[in-house]
ZAGULUM-361034 format. One line per 8 residues: number of its first residue (from 1); their letters; for each residue z, x, y of C-alpha. Coordinates in nm, 3 decimals. Layout:
REM residues N
NUM> a> Z:X:Y ~ ... .
//
This chain:
REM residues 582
1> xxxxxxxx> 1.063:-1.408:0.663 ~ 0.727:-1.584:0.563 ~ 0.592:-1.347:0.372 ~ 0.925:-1.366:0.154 ~ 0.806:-1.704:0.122 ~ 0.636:-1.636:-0.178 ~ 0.979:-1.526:-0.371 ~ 1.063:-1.927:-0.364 .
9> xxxxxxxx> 0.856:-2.031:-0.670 ~ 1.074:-1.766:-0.843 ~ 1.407:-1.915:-0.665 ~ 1.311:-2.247:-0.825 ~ 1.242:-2.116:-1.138 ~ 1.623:-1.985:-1.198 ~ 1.770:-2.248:-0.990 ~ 2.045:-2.306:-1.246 .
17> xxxxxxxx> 2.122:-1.891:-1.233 ~ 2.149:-1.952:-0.815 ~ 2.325:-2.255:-0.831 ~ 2.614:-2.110:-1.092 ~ 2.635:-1.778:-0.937 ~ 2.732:-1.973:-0.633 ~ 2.994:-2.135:-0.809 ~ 3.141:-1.872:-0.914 .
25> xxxxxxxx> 3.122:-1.685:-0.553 ~ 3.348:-1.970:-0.444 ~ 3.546:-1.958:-0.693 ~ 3.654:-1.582:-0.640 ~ 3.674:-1.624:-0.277 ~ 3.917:-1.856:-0.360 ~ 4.110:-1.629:-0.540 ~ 4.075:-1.371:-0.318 .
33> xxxxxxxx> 4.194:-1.544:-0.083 ~ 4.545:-1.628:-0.197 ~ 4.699:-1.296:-0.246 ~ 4.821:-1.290:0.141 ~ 5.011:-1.589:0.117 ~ 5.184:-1.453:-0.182 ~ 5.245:-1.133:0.090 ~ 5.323:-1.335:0.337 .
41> xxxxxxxx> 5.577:-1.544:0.113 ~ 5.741:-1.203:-0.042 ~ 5.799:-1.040:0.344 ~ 5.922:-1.396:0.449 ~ 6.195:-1.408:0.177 ~ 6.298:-1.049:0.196 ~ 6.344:-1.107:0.558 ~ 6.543:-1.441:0.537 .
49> xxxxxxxx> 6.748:-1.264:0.275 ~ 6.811:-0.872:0.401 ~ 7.143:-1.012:0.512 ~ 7.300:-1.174:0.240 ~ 7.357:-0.849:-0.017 ~ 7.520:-1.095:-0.297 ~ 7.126:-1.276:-0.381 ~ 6.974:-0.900:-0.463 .
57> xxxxxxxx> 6.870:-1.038:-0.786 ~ 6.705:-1.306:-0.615 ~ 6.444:-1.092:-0.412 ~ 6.376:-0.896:-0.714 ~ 6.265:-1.238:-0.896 ~ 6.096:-1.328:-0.591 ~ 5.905:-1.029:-0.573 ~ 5.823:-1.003:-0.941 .
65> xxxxxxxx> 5.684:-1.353:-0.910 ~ 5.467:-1.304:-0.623 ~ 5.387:-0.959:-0.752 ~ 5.282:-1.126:-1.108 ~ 5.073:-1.413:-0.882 ~ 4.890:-1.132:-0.721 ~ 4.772:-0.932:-1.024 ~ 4.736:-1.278:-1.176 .
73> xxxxxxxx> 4.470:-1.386:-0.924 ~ 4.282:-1.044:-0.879 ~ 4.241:-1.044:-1.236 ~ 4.109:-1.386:-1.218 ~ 3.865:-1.284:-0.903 ~ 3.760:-0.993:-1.134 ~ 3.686:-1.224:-1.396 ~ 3.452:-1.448:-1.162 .
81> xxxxxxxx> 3.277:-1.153:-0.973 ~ 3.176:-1.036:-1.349 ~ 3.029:-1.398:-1.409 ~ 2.900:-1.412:-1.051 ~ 2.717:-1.091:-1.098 ~ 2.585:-1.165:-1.423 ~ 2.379:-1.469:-1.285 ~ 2.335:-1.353:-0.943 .
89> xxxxxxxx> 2.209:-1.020:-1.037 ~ 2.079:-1.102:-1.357 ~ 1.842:-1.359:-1.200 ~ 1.686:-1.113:-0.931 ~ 1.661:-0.883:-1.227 ~ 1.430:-1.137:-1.401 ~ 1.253:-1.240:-1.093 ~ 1.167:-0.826:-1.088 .
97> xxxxxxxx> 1.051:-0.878:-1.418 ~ 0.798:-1.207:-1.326 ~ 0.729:-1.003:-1.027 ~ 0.637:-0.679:-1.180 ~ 0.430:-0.890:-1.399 ~ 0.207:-1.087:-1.160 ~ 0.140:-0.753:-0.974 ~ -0.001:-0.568:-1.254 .
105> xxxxxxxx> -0.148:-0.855:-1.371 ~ -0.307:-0.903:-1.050 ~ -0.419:-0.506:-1.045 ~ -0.639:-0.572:-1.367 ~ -0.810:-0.881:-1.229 ~ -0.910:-0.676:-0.916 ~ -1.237:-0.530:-0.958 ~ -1.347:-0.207:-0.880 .
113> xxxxxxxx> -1.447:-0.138:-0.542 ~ -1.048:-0.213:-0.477 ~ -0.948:0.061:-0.709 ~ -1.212:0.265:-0.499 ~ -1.042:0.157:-0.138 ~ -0.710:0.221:-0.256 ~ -0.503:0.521:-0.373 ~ -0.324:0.534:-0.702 .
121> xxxxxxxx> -0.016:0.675:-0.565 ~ 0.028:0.343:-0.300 ~ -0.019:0.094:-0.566 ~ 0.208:0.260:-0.791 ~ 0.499:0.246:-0.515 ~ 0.414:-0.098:-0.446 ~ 0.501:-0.218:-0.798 ~ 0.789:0.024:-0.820 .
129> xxxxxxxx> 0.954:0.099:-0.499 ~ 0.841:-0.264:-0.323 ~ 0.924:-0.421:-0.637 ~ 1.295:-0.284:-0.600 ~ 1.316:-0.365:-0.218 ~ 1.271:-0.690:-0.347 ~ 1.523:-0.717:-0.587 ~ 1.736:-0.564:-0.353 .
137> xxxxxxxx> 1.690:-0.851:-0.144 ~ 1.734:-1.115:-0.455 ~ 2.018:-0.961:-0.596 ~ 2.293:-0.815:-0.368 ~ 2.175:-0.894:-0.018 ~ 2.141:-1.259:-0.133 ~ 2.531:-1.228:-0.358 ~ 2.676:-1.076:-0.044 .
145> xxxxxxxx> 2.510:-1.346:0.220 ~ 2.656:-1.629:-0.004 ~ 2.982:-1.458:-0.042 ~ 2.978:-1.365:0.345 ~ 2.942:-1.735:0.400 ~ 3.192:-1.833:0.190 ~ 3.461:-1.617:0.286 ~ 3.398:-1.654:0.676 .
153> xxxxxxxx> 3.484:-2.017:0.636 ~ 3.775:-1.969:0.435 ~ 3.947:-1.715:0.579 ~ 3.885:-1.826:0.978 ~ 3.986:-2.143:0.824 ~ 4.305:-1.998:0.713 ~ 4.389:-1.722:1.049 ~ 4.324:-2.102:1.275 .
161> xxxxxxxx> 4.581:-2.275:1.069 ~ 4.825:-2.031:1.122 ~ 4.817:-1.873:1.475 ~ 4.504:-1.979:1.705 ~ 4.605:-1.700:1.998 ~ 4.621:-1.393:1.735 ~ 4.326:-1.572:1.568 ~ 4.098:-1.503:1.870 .
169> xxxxxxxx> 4.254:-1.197:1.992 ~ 4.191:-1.068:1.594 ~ 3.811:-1.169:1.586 ~ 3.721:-0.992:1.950 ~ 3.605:-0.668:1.811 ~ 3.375:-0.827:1.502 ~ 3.112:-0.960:1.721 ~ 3.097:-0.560:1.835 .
177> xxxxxxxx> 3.111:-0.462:1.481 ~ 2.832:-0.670:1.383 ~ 2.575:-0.563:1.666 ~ 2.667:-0.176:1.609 ~ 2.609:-0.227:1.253 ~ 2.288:-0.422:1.297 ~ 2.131:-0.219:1.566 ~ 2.245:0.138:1.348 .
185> xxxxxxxx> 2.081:-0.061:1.026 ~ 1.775:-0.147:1.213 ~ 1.743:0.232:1.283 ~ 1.781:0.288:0.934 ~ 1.501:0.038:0.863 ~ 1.229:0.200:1.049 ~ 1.363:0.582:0.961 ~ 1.363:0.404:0.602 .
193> xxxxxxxx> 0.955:0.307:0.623 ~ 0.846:0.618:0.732 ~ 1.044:0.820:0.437 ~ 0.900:0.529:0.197 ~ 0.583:0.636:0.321 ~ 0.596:1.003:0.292 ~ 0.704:0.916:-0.039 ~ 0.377:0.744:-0.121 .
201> xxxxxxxx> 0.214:1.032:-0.019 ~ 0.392:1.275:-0.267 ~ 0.339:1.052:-0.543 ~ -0.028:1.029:-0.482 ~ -0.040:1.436:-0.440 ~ 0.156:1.537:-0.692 ~ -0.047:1.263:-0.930 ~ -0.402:1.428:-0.861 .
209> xxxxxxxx> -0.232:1.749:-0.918 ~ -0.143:1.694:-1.244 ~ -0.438:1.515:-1.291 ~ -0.655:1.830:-1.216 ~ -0.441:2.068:-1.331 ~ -0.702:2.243:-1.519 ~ -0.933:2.271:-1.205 ~ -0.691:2.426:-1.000 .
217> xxxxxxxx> -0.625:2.680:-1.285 ~ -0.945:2.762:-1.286 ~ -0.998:2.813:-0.949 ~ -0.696:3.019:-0.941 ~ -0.602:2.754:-0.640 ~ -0.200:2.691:-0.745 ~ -0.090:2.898:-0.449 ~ -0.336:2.656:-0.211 .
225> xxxxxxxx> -0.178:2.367:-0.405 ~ 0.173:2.484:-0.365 ~ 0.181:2.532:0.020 ~ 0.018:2.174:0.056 ~ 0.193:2.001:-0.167 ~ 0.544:2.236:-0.015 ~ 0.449:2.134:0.362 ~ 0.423:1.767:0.244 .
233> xxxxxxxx> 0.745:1.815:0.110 ~ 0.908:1.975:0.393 ~ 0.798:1.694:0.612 ~ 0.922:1.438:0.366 ~ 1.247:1.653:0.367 ~ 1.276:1.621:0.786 ~ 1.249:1.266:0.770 ~ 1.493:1.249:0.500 .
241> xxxxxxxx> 1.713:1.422:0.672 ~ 1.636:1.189:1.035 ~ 1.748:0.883:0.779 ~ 2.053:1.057:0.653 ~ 2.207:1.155:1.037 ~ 2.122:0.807:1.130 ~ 2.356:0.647:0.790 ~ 2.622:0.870:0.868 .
249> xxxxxxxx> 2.686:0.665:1.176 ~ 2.756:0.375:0.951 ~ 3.098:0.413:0.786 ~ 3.284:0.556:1.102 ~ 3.150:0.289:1.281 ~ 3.327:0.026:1.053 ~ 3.661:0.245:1.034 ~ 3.680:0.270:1.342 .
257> xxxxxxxx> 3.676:-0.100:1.442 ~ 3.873:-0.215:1.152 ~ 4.154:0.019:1.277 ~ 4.103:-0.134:1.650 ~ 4.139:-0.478:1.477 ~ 4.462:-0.412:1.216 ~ 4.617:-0.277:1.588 ~ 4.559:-0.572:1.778 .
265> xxxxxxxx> 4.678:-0.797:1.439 ~ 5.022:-0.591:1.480 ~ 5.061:-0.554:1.888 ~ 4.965:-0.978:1.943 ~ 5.101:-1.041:1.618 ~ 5.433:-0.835:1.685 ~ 5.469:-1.037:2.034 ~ 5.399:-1.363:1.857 .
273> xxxxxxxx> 5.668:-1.324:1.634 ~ 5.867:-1.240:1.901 ~ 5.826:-1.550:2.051 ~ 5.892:-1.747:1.735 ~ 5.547:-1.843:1.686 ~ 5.466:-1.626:1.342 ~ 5.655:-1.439:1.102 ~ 5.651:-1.110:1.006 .
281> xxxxxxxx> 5.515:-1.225:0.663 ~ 5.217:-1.398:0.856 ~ 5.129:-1.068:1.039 ~ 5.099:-0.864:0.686 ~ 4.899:-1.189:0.580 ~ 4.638:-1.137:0.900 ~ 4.604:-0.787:0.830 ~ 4.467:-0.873:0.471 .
289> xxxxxxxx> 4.287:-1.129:0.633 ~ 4.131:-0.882:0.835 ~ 4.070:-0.590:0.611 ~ 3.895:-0.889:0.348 ~ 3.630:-0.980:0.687 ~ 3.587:-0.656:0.742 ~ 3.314:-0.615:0.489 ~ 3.123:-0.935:0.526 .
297> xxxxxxxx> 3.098:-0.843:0.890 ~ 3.021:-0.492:0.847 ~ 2.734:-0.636:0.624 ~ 2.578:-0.834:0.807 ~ 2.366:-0.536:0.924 ~ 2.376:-0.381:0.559 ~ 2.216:-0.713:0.450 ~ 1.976:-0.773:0.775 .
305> xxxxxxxx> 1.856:-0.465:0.691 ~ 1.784:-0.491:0.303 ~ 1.599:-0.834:0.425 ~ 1.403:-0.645:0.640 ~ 1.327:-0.374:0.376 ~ 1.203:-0.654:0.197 ~ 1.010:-0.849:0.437 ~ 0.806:-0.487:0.464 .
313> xxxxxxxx> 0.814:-0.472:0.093 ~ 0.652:-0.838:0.043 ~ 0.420:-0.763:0.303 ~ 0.288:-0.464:0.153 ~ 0.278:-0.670:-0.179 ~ 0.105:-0.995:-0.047 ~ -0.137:-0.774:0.085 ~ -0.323:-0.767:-0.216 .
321> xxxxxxxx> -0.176:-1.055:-0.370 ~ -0.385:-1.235:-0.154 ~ -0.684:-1.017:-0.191 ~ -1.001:-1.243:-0.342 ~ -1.180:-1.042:-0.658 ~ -1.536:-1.007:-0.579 ~ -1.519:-1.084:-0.929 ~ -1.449:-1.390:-1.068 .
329> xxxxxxxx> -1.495:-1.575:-1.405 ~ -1.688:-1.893:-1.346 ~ -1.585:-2.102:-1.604 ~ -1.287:-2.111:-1.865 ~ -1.508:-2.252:-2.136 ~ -1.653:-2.003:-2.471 ~ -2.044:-1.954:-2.387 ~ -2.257:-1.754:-2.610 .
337> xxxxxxxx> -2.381:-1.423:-2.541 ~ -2.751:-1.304:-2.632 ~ -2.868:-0.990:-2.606 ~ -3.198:-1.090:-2.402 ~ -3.116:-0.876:-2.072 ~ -3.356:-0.901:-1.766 ~ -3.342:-0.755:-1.436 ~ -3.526:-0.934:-1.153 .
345> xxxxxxxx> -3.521:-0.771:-0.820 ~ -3.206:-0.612:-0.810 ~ -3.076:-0.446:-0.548 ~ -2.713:-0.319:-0.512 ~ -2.483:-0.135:-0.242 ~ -2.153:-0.013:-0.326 ~ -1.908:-0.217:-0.056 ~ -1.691:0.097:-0.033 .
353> xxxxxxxx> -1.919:0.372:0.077 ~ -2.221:0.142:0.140 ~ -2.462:0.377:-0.018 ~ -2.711:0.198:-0.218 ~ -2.746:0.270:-0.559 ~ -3.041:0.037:-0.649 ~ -3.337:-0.095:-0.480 ~ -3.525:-0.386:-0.629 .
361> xxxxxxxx> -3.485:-0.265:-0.987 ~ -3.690:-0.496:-1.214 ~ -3.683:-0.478:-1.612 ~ -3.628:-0.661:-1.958 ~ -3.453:-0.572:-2.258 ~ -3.498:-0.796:-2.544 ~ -3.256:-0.863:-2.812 ~ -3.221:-0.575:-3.061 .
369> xxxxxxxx> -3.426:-0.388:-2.888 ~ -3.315:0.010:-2.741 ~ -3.356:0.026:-2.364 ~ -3.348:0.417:-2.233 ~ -3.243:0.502:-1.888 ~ -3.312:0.818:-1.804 ~ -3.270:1.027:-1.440 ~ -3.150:1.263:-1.247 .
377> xxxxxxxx> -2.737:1.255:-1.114 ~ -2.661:0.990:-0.849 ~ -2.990:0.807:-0.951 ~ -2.846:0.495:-1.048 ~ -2.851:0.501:-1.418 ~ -2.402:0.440:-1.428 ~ -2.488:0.135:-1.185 ~ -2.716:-0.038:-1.448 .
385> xxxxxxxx> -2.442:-0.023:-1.660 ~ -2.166:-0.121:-1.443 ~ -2.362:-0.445:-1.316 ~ -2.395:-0.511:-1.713 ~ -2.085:-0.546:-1.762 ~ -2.012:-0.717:-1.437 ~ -1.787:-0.451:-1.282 ~ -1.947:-0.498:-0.964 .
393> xxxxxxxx> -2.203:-0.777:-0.862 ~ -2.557:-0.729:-0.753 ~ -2.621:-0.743:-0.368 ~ -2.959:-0.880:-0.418 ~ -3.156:-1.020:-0.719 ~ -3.086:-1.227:-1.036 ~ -2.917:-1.087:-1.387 ~ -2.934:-1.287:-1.649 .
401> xxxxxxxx> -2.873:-1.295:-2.069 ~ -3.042:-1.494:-2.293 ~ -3.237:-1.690:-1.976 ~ -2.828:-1.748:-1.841 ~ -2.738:-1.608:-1.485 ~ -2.482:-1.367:-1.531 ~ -2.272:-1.509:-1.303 ~ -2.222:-1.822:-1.485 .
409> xxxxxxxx> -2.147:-1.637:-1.791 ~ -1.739:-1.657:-1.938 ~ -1.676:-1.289:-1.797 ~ -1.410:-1.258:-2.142 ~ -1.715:-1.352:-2.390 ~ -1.968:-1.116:-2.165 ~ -1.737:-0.798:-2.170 ~ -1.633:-0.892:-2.575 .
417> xxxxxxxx> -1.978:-0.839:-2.733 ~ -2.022:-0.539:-2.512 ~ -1.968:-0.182:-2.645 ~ -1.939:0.024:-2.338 ~ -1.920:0.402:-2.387 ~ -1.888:0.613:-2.047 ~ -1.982:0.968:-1.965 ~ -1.603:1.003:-1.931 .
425> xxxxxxxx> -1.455:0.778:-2.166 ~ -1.096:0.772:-2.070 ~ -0.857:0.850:-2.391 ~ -0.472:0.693:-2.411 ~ -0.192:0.952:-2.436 ~ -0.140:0.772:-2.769 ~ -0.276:0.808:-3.126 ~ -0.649:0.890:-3.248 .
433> xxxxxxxx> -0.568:0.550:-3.451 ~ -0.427:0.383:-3.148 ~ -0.750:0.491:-2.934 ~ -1.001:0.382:-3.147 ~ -0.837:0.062:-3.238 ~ -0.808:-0.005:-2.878 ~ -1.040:-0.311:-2.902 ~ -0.914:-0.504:-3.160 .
441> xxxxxxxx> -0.556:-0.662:-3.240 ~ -0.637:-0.665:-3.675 ~ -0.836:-0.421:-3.880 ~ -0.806:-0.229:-4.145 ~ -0.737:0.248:-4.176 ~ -1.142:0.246:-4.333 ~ -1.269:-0.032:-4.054 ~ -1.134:0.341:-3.829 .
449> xxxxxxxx> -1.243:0.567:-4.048 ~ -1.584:0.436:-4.118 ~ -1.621:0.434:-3.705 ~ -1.477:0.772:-3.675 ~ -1.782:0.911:-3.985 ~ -2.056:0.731:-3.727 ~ -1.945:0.870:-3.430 ~ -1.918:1.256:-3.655 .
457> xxxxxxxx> -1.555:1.263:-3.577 ~ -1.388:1.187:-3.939 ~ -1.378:1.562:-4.022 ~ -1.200:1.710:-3.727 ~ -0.963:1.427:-3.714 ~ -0.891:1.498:-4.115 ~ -0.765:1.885:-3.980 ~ -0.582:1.764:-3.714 .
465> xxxxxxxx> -0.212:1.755:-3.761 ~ -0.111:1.462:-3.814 ~ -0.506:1.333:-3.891 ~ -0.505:0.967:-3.738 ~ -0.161:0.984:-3.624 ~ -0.204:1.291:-3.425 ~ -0.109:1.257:-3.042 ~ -0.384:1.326:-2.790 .
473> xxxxxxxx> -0.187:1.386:-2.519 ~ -0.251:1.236:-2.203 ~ -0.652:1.104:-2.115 ~ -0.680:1.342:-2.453 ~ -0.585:1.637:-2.281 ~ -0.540:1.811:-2.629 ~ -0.907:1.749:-2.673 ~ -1.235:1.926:-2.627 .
481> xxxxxxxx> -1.469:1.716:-2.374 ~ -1.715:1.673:-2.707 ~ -1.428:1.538:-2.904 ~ -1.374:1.305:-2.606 ~ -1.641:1.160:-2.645 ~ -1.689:1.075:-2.978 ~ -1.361:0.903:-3.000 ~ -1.531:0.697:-2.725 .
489> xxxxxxxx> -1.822:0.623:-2.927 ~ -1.581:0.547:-3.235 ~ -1.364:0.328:-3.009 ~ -1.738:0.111:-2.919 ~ -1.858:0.133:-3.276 ~ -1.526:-0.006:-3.417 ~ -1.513:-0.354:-3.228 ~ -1.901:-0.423:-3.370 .
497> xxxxxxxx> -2.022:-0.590:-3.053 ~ -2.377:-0.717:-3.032 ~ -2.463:-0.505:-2.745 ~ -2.413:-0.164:-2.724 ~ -2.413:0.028:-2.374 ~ -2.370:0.462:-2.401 ~ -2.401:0.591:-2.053 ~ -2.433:0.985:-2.097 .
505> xxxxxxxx> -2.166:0.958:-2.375 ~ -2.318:1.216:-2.561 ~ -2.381:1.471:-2.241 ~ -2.078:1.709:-2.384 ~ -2.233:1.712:-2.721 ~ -2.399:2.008:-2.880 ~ -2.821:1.923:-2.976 ~ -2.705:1.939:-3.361 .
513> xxxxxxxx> -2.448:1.721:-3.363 ~ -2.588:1.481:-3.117 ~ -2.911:1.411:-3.306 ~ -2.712:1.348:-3.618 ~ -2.493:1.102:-3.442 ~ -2.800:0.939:-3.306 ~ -2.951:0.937:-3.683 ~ -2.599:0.700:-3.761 .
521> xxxxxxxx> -2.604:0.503:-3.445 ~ -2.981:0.440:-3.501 ~ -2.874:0.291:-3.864 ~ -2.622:0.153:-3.734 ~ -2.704:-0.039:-3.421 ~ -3.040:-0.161:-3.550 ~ -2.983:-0.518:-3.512 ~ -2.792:-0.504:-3.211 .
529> xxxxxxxx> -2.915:-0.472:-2.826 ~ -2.880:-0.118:-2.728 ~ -2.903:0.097:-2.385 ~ -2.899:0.451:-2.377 ~ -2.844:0.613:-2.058 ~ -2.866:0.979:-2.073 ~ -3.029:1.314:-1.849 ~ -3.161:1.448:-2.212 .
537> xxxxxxxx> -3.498:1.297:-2.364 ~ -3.401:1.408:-2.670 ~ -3.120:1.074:-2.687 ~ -3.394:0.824:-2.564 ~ -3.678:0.910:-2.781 ~ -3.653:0.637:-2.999 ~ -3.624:0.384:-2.749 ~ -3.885:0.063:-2.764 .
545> xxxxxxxx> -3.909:0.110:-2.388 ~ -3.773:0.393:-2.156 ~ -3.732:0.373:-1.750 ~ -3.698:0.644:-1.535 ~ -3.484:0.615:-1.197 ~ -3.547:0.804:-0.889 ~ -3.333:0.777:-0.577 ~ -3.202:0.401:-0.683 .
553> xxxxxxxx> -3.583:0.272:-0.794 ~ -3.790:0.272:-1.118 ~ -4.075:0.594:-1.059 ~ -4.179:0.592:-1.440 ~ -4.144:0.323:-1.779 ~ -4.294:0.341:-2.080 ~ -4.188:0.474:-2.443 ~ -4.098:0.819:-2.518 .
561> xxxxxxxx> -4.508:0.918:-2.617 ~ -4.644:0.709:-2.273 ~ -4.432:0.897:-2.081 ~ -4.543:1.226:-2.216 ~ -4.904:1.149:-2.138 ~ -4.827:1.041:-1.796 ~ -4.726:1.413:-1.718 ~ -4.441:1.299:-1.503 .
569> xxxxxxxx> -4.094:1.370:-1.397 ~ -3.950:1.282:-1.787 ~ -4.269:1.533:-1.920 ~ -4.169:1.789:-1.696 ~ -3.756:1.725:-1.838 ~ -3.882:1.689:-2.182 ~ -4.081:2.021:-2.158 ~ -3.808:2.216:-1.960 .
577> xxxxxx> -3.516:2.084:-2.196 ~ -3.702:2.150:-2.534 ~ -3.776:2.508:-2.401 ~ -3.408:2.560:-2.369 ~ -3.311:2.438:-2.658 ~ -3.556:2.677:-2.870 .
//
């Protein structure tokens, strides 16, 4: 139960909700409750007056009355089960919604290397199906524990006033009834977690199917795809199926003891009335009385279980609830952010693979100055940019803006006056408008447009359908890879930061095009603080100062014409990639 624990700040929160919702539990208990004295009254009276045929009228008065009491009070208990569930249930409906709402609140202050430890298909279950458990647990298993409670009391109450020998001959077979049920809704617990699991796993399979869709095409690998993604499902399917022949001991087991109870109410009931202890009224009223237990006890189990579901659930939830970002923001208050970049010593290892990307990397950028990476794939250039914009923190060594650590830097202010455009900028299954706008709550259709002309996108967004209104379809799936990426770029250019970061961002870009949209971000991004990582030396040719990565460490640095001289690896690219491009 601990980890449920954390639930209580949320309890607290809509006290009022749990403390009315109560209320009205009692309340239709109550009213619940005396319907079988009205049967008990109406079997009493036609019994005392079966032999006196001159008061006929009377019974039918007497049973209209009691009859009118009885659809009288279930109305009523109708009326206060509506009210109980709307507070009961509503409340564990807005606890989902807090819930819901720390989680993925908590996913986006996570930093990376979680993202890369975890599957997307787990962490979407845990804020949907966990999430539910949860409710589950808020909602009915907590309205049917307080309404358990009440009606226990009550109604043993009521069956001890009456007759204490039927009383106890009556409640023998619930203690039975509750184990069965508890020990068949354990099973269904553990036959549950497995099938949740399974679950997870066709989530996250059919996810990175549709995510690579166009791969598998491709690779003509659908067939592949099928069978594994149809075994997965046939093994979901079996223990499915395990759950469902587990359940379907449930209900017999209840109708089965409630029929061994309303026996023993009429055999010790029939020989108590015999014996002039009970009427026949009260054994009608201990039946009710029995059929109305009957529930509470068979949920016992029903509840246990949904705790238990969400004692799993919470777990699985706390887990990274309590999980520490390796990235945190030092200090709540505004500091200003220069673009005077230096990199002393550093030295970084991914904590998820633990293949290091960097070693002792040393370099400074000053303010509105161009800084060119250029390399070779998997030679660290993405990992310069990442530890710029504090995605991940260096393992070794000092970076720092304007002469401030990095790490002492408001993380908001540092990531708001950078401009970061990746090699795969990811594109909303929203508008063009709604992509490139993505950065900034007010603006203005030109403040779009006039990004869209930089980044040489403003004509083929004019032919589109619907121009600026058009939808993109899912990471812009209705896209070319070139168009991809200039809506990327647009989406940089359009929030005006001070420091501009394009890593590869032009890599799916034909020579033509790409030097023209150089030519604009040139004129452009002149005042601000610019890095260019790219594998073509036709991007970084204007840079003030160029450095060239090998295997995680600077082998070359210089401009564009020292390089060339030096006769190194960049000559050798520059020569090879002009000579293709002839």
């Amino acid at each position: 139960m601990k980890n449920l624990f954390h639930l209580n700040k949320y309890l607290f929160k809509y006290k009022i909700l749990l403390i009315i919702g109560s209320i009205f539990i009692l309340i239709s208990t109550i009213f619940a409750l005396y319907p079988a004295e009205f049967v008990r009254h109406s079997f009493d009276n036609i019994q005392d007056n079966l032999s006196n045929p001159t008061i006929e009228n009377s019974i039918h008065t007497t049973l209209l009355k009691y009859g009118g009491l009885i659809v009288l009070f279930a109305v009523m208990k109708g009326i206060f089960m509506f009210f109980m569930r709307q507070t009961i249930i509503v409340m564990s409906r807005r606890i989902e919604f807090d819930l819901k709402n720390e989680i993925y609140r908590k996913y986006q202050d996570l930093s990376l290397s979680f993202y890369k430890k975890n599957n997307t298909g787990d962490l979407m279950n845990r804020i949907t199906e966990d999430v539910n458990r949860v409710r589950m647990y808020l909602g009915p298993a907590m309205m049917y524990a307080i309404n358990m409670f009440f009606l226990f009391s009550l109604v043993i109450w009521k069956m001890f006033s009456i007759n204490t020998t039927l009383t106890l001959y009556v409640l023998i077979p619930f203690p039975v009834l509750a184990f069965a049920v508890y020990y068949v809704s354990n099973q269904i617990n553990r036959k549950s977690e497995v099938v949740q699991s399974k679950l997870s796993d066709l989530t996250s399979i059919s996810q990175e199917t549709f995510s690579a869709i166009n791969i598998i095409k491709i690779f003509r690998n659908e067939e592949n795809s099928f069978k594994y993604f149809y075994s997965e499902c046939k093994n979901y399917t079996k223990k499915q199926l395990q759950l469902v022949s587990v359940e379907a001991w449930f209900f017999p087991l209840i109708i089965l003891l409630i029929g061994i109870s309303t026996i023993t109410t009429i055999y010790i009931g029939g020989l108590e009335s015999f014996e002039g202890n009970i009427t026949t009224g009260n054994i009608a009223e201990f039946i009710i009385y029995v059929n109305m237990l009957t529930w509470p006890v068979a949920s016992v189990g029903w509840v246990t279980s949904l705790v238990q579901r969400a004692e799993a659930s919470m777990e699985r939830i706390n887990e990274f609830l309590d999980t520490k970002s390796e990235i945190v923001n030092p200090t709540t208050e505004r500091t200003d952010i220069i673009g005077d970049i230096q990199f002393e010593n550093i030295s970084f290892t991914y904590p998820d693979t633990g293949i290091q990307a960097l070693k002792n990397i040393s370099f400074r950028l000053k303010e509105n100055e161009t800084l060119g990476i250029f390399g070779k794939t998997g030679s660290g250039k993405s990992t310069i940019a990442n530890l710029m914009c504090r995605l991940y923190d260096s393992s070794e060594g000092t970076i720092s803006f304007g002469g401030k650590n990095i790490k002492k830097l408001n993380l908001s202010d540092l990531r708001r006056k950078i401009g970061y455009v990746p090699q795969d900028g990811f594109l909303f299954s929203g508008t063009v408008n709604e992509n490139i706008s993505f950065g900034k709550d007010e603006f203005t259709e030109e403040e779009i447009k006039q990004a869209a002309r930089i980044a040489e996108i403003d004509d083929e967004i004019e032919n589109f359908p619907k121009k600026y209104e058009t939808i993109i379809g899912e990471r812009g799936v209705q896209l070319s890879g070139g168009q991809r990426q200039r809506i990327s770029i647009a989406r940089a250019i359009f929030i005006n930061p001070p420091i501009f970061i394009f890593d590869d961002s032009l890599s799916a870009i034909d020579a033509n095009k790409e030097q023209k949209i150089l030519k604009n971000l040139k004129n452009k991004t002149e005042n601000n603080t610019n890095v260019i990582i790219s594998h073509r030396t036709s991007s970084l040719k204007n840079a003030h100062h160029i450095i060239v990565l090998d295997d995680g460490s600077v082998s070359e640095e210089g401009t564009h014409n020292d390089l060339i001289q030096k006769n190194g690896f960049y000559a050798q690219m520059h020569k090879k990639q002009t000579t293709e491009n002839l």
